[in-house]
C-alpha positions in Angstrom: 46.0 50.1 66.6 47.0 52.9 68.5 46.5 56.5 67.2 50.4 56.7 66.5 50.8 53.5 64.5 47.6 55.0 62.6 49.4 57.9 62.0 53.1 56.4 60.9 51.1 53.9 58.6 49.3 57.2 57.0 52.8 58.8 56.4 54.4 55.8 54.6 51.4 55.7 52.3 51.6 59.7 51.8 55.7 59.4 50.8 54.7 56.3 48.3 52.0 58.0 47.1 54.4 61.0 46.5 56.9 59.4 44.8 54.0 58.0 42.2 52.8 61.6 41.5 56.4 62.5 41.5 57.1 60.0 38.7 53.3 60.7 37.0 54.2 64.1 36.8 57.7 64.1 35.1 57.0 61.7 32.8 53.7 63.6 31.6 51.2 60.9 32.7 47.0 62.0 32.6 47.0 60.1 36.1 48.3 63.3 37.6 45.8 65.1 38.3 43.9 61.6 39.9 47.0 61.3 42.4 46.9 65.0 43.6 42.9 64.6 44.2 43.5 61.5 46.2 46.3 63.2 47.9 44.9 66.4 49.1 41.7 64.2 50.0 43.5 62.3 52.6 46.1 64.7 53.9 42.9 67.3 54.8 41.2 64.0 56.1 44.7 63.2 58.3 45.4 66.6 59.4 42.0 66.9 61.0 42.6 64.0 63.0 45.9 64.8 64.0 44.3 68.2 65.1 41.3 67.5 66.8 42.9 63.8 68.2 46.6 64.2 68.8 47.4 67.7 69.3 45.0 67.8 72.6 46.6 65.4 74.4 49.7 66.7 73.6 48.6 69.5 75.2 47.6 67.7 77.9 50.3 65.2 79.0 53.3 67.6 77.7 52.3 71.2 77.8 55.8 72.6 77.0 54.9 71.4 73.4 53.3 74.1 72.5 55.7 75.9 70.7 56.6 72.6 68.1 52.8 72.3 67.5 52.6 75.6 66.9 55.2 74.9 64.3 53.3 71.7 63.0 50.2 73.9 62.9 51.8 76.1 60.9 53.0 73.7 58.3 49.4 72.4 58.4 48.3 75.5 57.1 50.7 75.8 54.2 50.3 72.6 53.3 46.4 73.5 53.0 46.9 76.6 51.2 48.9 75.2 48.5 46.4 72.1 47.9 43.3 74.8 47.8 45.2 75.9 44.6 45.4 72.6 43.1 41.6 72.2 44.0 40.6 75.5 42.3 42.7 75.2 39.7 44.1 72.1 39.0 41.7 71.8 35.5 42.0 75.0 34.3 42.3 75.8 31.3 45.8 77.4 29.7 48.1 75.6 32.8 51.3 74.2 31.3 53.1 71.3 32.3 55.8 73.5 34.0 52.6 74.9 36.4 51.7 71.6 37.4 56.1 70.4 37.8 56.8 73.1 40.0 53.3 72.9 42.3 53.5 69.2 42.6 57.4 69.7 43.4 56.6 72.3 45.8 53.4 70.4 47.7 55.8 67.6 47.6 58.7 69.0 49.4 56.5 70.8 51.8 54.7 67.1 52.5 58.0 65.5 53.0 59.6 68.0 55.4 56.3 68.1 57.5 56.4 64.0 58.3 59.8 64.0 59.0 59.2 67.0 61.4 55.9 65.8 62.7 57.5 62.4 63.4 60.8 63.6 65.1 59.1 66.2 67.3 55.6 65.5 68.4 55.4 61.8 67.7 58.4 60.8 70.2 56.9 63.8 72.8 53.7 61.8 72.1 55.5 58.3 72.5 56.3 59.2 75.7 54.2 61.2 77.6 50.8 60.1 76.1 49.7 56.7 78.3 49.0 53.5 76.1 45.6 53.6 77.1 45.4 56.6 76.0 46.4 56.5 72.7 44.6 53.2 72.0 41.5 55.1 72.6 42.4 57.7 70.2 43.2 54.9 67.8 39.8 54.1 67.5 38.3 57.5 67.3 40.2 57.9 64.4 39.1 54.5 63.0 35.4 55.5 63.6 36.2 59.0 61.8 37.7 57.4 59.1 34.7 55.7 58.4 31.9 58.5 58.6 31.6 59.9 55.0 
């Protein structure tokens, strides 16, 4: 599978996978808290292969990206500050309901705006400047990454 297929597939699971906590969360469920560890666990393990995969042939074969993955890096890094909150305190003692609504709204919204971003700006420059070959290859890096533990 090429490394943009990879990366499409990952979205769809990350918006489904939304929606769930979305619905866990509003209607009060204990799973909560399981859904948000699974999420930030995969979106850290995604965004590091988009990083150290995608974004340097982007580079390469379209060099006028930079500013958009600038922009992508940049929502990369909010994304990542808001799930080290949920990490650090996502068990803590005395955090209502409301704390836990309003962060998962928030990672939520921030998730949802980046894919639709990511897959409008950098995945068509991607589509078509990036060779086949190319992106094959990648593919299967990020199959073997996604393997090591």
């Amino acid at each position: 599978m090429n490394l943009l297929d990879m990366l499409r597939a990952e979205h769809r699971e990350f918006l489904r996978l939304l929606d769930r906590l979305d619905k866990s969360v509003t209607k009060g469920s204990p799973d909560a808290p399981a859904l948000i560890g699974e999420l930030v666990s995969r979106l850290e393990r995604h965004e590091e292969i988009e990083e150290k995969l995608l974004w340097p042939s982007i580079r390469h074969y379209a060099p006028e990206s930079t500013p958009a993955l600038d922009v992508i890096d940049a929502d990369h890094e909010g994304i990542m500050r808001v799930m080290a909150v949920f990490k650090s305190e996502l068990f803590s003692a005395g955090r209502s309901p409301a704390w836990l609504i309003l962060g998962c709204s928030r990672l939520a919204n921030m998730v949802r705006s980046h894919i639709a971003r990511e897959e409008a700006d950098l995945f068509s420059i991607a589509s078509k400047r990036i060779p086949a070959a190319d992106l094959e290859r990648l593919g299967l890096q990020a199959e073997s990454a996604k393997e090591v533990p």
